[in-house]
C-alpha positions in Angstrom: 11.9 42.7 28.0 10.6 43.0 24.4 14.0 43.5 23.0 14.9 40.5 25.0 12.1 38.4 23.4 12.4 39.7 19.8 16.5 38.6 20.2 15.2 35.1 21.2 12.7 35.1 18.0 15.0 36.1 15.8 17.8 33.9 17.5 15.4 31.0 16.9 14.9 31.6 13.7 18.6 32.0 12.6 19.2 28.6 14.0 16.0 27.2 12.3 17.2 28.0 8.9 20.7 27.3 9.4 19.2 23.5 10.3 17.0 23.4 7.5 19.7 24.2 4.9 21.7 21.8 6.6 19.0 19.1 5.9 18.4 20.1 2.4 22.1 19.8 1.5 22.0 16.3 3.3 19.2 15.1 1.3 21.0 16.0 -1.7 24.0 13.9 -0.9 21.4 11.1 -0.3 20.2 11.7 -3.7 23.4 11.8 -5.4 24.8 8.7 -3.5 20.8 6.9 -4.1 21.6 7.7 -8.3 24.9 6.6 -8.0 23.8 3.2 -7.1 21.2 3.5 -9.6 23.7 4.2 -12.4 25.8 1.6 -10.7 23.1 -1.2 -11.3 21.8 -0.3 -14.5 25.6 -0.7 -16.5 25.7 -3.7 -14.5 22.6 -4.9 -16.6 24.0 -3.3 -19.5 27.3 -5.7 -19.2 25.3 -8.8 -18.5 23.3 -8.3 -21.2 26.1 -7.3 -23.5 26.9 -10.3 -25.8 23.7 -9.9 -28.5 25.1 -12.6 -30.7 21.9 -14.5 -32.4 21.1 -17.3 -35.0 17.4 -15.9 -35.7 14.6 -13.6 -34.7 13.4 -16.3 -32.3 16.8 -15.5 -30.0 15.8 -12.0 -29.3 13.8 -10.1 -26.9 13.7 -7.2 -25.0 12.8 -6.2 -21.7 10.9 -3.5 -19.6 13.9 -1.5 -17.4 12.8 0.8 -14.8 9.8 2.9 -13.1 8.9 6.0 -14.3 7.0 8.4 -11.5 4.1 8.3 -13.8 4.1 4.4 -14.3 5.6 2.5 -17.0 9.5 1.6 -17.9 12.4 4.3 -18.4 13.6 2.0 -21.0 14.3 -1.6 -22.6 16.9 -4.1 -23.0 17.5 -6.3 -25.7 19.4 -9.2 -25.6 19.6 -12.7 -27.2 18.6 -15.9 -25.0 21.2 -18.2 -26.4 23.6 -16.0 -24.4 22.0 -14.2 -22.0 20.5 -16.0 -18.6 17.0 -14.7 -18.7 16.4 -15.5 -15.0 19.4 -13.5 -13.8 18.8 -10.7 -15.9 15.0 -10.4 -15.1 16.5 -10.4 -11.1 18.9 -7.7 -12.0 15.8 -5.7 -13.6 13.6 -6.5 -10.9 16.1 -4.6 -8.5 17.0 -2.2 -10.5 13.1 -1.3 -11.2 12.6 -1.4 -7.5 15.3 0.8 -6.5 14.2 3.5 -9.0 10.5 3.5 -7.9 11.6 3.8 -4.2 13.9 6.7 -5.3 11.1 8.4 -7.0 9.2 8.3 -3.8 11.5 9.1 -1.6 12.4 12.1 -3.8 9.0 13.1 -5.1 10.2 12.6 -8.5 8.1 13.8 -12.1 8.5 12.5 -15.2 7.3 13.3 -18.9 4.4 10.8 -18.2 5.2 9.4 -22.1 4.5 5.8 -22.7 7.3 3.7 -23.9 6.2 1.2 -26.6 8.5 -1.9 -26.4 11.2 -2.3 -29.6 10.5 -4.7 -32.6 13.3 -7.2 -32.1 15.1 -9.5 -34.8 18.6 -10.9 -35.5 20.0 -8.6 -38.0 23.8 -9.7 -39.2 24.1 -12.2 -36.4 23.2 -9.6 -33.7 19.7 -8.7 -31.9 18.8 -5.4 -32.6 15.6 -3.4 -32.9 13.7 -3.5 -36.3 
């Protein structure tokens, strides 16, 4: 009867694990295909915000992208307002931002914790840049 019992224990157990690996490898696909559309938004902003063509310092300015697990933006975007739809690309950044700090929640993300300062912009050779 023991032998009996100890087969069911260990048969249990067997069967736990083999679930549990299962689960871990799924949650990785999820994180994978979650980063994909991640990636996927941010060269979207990237492309809208490509044309940087300026007339002066006053056409250029840069904005928070992203949520770091600590707080604070993984990065910023410059771009010039004479060609570049400020509302859409704050709406693009909003979902992008979003996304990521849902992902870092859902995957118990950690970051550096280091604090971004936002870039000195100005219209160097017709293009925004940072100073």
């Amino acid at each position: 009867m023991k032998t009996l019992i100890s087969k069911f224990i260990i048969l249990g157990f067997v069967l736990f694990m083999s679930c549990a690996k299962e689960d871990v490898a799924d949650n990785g696909s999820f994180a994978i295909a979650d980063d994909k559309k991640l990636e996927v938004l941010g060269k979207e902003i990237e492309e809208f915000a490509k044309n940087k063509a300026c007339t002066g310092g006053d056409n250029c300015r840069s904005m928070a992208v992203g949520s770091k697990p600590c707080g604070g933006p993984t990065s910023y975007i410059i771009y010039s307002l004479s060609k570049t739809d400020e509302k859409v690309l704050s709406e693009k950044v909003k979902q992008y931002t979003d996304l990521q700090k849902e992902l870092n929640i859902k995957y118990n993300r950690i970051s550096d914790c280091s604090l971004l300062i936002p870039p000195t912009v100005d219209c160097l050779n017709g293009v925004c840049t940072s100073k």
